[in-house]
C-alpha positions in Angstrom: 44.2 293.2 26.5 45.8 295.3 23.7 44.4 295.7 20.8 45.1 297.2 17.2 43.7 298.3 13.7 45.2 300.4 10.7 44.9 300.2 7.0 48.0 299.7 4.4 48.0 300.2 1.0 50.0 297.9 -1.0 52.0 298.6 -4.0 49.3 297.3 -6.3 46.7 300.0 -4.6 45.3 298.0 -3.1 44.0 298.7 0.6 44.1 296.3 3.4 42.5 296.4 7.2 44.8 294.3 9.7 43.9 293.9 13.1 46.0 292.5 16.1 44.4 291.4 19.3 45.4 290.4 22.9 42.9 287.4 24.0 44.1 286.1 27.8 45.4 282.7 26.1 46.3 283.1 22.6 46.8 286.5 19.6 44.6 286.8 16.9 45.7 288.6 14.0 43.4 289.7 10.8 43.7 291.0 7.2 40.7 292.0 4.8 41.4 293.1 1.5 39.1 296.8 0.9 36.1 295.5 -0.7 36.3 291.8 -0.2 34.0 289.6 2.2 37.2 287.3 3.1 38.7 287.7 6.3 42.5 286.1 6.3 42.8 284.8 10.3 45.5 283.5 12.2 45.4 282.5 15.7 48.5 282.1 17.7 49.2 280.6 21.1 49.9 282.9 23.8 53.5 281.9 23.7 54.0 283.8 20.9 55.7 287.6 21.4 53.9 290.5 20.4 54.2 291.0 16.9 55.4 294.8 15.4 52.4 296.2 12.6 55.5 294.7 10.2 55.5 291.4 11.7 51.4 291.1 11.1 51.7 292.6 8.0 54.3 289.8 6.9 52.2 286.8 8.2 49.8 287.6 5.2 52.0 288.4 2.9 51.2 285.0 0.9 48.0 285.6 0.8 47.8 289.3 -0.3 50.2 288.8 -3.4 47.2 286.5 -4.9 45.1 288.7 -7.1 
């Protein structure tokens, strides 16, 4: 079950955690803004491909342009 964690700094300077993991049926993918208790979560079914650090990075990207 693959899993993966980094840290991106946005233009803004702001840092953000993302996480990507492998469950057996589904992928569950994470953002958290440095410094904030809210945790952005998506969980997708397992027919969805694995996703590139870009790919994750882009599924929050609504989220992480409110300040």
């Amino acid at each position: 079950m693959p899993s993966d964690e980094w840290i991106r700094t946005l233009a803004d300077g702001r840092r953000v955690k993302f996480s990507y993991d492998e469950l057996m049926d589904a992928t569950f993918i994470t953002a958290q803004i440095e410094g904030n208790e809210v945790v952005y979560s998506i969980l997708l079914s397992k027919g969805a491909t694995k996703l590139s650090r870009k790919e994750v990075e882009g599924r929050f990207q609504h989220e992480l342009s409110k300040r």
